[in-house]
C-alpha positions, -999 to 999 in steps of 0.1 A, spaced: -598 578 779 -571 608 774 -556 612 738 -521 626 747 -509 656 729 -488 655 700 -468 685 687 -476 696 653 -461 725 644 -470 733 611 -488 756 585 -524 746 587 -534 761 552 -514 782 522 -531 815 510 -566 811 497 -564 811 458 -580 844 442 -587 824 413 -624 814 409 -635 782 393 -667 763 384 -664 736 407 -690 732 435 -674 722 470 -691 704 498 -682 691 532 -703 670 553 -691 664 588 -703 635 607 -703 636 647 -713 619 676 -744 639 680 -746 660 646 -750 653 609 -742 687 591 -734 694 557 -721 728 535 -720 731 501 -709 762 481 -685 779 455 -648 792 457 -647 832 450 -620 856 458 -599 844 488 -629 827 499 -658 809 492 -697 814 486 -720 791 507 -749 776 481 -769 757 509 -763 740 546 -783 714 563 -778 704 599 -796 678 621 -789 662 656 -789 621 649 -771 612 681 -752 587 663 -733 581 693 -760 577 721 -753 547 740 -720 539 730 -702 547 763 -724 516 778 -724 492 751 -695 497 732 -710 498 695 -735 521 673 -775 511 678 -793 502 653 -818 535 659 -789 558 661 -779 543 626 -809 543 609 -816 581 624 -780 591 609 -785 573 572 -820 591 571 -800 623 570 -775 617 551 -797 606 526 -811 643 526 -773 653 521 -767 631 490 -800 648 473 -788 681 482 -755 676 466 -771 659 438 -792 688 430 -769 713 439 -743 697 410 -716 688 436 -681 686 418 -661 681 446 -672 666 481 -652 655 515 -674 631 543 -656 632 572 -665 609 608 -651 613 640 -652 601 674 -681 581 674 -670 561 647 -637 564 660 -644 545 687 -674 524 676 -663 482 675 -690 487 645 -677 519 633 -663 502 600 -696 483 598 -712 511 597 -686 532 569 -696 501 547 -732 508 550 -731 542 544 -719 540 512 -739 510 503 -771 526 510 -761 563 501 -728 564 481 -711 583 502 -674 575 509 -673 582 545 -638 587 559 -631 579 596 -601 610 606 -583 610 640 -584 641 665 -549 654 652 -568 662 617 -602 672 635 -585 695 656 -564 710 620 -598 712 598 -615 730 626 -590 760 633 -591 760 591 -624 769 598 -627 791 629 -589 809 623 -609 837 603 -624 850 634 -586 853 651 -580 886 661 -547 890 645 -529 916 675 -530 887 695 -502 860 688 -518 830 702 -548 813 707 -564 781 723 -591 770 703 -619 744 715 -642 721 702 -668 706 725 -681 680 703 -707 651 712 -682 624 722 -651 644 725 -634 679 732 -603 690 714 -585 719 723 -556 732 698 -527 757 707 -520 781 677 -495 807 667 -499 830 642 -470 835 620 -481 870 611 -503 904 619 -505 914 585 -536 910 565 -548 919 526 -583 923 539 -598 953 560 -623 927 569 -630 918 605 -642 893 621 -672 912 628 -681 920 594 -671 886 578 -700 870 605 -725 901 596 -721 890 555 -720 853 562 -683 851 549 -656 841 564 -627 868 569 -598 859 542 -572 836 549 -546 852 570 -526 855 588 -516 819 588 -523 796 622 -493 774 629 -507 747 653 -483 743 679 -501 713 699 -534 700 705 -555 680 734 -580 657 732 -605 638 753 -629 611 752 -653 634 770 -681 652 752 -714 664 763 -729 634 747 -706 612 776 -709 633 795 -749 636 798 -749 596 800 -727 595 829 -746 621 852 -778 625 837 -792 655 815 -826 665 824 -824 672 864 -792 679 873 -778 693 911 -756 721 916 -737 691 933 -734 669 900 -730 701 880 -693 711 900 -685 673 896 -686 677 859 -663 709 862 -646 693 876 -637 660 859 -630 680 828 -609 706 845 -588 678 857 -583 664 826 -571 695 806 -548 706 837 -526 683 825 -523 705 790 -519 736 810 -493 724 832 -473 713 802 -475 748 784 -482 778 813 -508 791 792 -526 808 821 -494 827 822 -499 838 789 -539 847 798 -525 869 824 -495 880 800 -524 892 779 -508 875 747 -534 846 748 -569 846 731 -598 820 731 -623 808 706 -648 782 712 -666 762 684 -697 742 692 -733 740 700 -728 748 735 -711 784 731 -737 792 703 -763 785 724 -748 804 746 -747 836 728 -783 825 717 -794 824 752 -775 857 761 -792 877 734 -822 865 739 -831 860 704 -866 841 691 -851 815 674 -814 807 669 -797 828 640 -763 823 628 -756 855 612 -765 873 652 -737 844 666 -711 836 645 -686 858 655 -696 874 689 -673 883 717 -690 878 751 -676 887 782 -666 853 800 -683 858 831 -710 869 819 -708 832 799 -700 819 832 -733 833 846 -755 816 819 -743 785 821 -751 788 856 -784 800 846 -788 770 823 -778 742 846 -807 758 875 -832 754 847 -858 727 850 -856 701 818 -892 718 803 -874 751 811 -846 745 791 -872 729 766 -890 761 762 -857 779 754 -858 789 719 -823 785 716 -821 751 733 -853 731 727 -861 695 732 -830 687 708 -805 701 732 -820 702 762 -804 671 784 -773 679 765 -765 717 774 -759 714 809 -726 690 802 -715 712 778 -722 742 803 -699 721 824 -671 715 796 -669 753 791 -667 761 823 -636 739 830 -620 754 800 -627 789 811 -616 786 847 -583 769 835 -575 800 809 -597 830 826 -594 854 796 -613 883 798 -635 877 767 -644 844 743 -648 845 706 -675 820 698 -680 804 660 -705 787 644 -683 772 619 -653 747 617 -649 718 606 -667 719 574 -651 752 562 -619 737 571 -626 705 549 -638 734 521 -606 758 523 -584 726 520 -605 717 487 -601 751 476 -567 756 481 -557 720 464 -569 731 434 
């Protein structure tokens, strides 16, 4: 199922404050295949992160075939978010945001589910639509945005879903000599501006959670593998073709940042490290065929191959060749020269928007 595209056209966040307070923010962010949570404290233009937690429930495994949450899927999704509500207990939480998206967006038990949540955790979980996924999740990654370059497609391969969001920045002036390099290498994100302006966004019902389920994730041909390409390419053509934004690519006014566990695992992969860090991946710009080239790599690898990957695991493992796939679409479609990748979104969108409506 295709979510058509819907114009926004609109300032995605004000300023950041510069005022500090005592509250203590968090965000969790509930998803078809991960539970994640951030909690921290506003400081100047920004904010400082107190403690994270992230773990892959799979909330959404099975629901392509049956329709509705399992009762395993449930139980492995409360048993984390009980972990979240005694972080944010002892961490003094003043302020807190639970966001759900596509699995309980399209689960006929997704409300069921809300209500148990907060009977068993007291946690008000809130079910948002793509439009505001897509608008928390450039809050989050727009920091990274290199600001010479007026426009940008950002993408979010997600579990049950990828969004894609066209953005404009409505200026190249910034009160920070921070980069985007520097704000991953202190764990801060770069301060507020410029400003995004989302133009229009795409969705699809297609994740890497779907995905996996409808062609398999643990031995996959190089047949199969092109299939997945594309299916997804064919779906997001339809953006392209609406907007010329390949023209753009080639116009060299275009950029492209990719938020999800498949581009960080990626970068993971590509530098090799022992064990996955954020502080080495947040932020990177890798060379997109050389992206390309992994997720070739990746998608030739046996299933105990990919297992063994420090950067993939057993977690990940029958997942990371669909979103391989998913990339690759995306990349064919706008072949920019080099992706920004970001390990961060959502739940620093959800944050900012806390921050800034105090």
């Amino acid at each position: 199922m295709t979510v058509t595209s819907q114009a926004r056209k609109k300032n995605l966040y004000k300023k950041a404050t510069k005022r500090t307070d005592n509250n203590v923010y968090a965000a969790i962010d509930l998803g078809t295949n991960n539970c994640r949570l951030l909690v921290a404290r506003s400081s100047r233009k920004n904010f400082r992160v107190l403690d994270t937690f992230s773990r892959i429930v799979r909330l959404g495994e099975g629901l392509s075939q049956t329709g509705n949450l399992s009762e395993e899927a449930m139980r492995r999704t409360l048993s984390a978010l009980k972990i979240c509500t005694s972080k944010l207990k002892r961490r003094g939480v003043t302020k807190l945001r639970c966001v759900a998206t596509e699995a309980c967006r399209r689960a006929a038990n997704g409300d069921d589910f809300i209500k148990r949540v907060k009977k068993e955790t007291g946690l008000d979980l809130e079910i948002i639509d793509n439009s505001e996924e897509a608008s928390l999740a450039i809050m989050g990654c727009a920091p990274l945005l290199d600001p010479d370059l007026p426009e940008a497609l950002i993408f979010d391969i997600g579990g049950g879903s990828t969004e894609v969001s066209w953005i404009r920045q409505d200026s190249k002036e910034s009160s920070s000599d921070t980069t985007p390099e520097t704000a991953s290498k202190s764990g801060m994100p770069k301060p507020i501006v410029p400003n995004p302006i989302m133009e229009d966004w795409y969705s699809v019902s297609k994740g890497v959670v779907t995905l996996a389920e409808k062609y398999g994730g643990r031995d996959i041909s190089s047949e199969t593998y092109e299939q997945m390409v594309q299916e997804i390419y064919d779906d997001f053509l339809i953006f392209e073709q609406k907007h010329g934004f390949a023209q753009r690519v080639r116009d060299g006014k275009l950029q492209l940042l990719g938020t999800s566990g498949t581009v960080t695992t990626l970068v993971g992969v590509y530098k090799k490290l022992p064990r996955y860090d954020r502080n080495r991946v947040d932020g990177t710009l890798i060379n997109c065929d050389t992206a390309i080239g992994l997720c070739h790599k990746i998608a030739g690898m046996t299933y105990a191959q990919r297992v063994a990957n420090p950067c993939i695991g057993s977690q990940r493992a029958d997942l990371v060749v669909a979103g391989c796939a998913i990339f690759e679409a995306l990349a064919k479609l706008w072949p920019v020269a080099q992706l920004r990748v970001a390990d961060r979104g959502l739940r620093e969108g959800i944050l900012y928007k806390l921050i800034n409506e105090d």
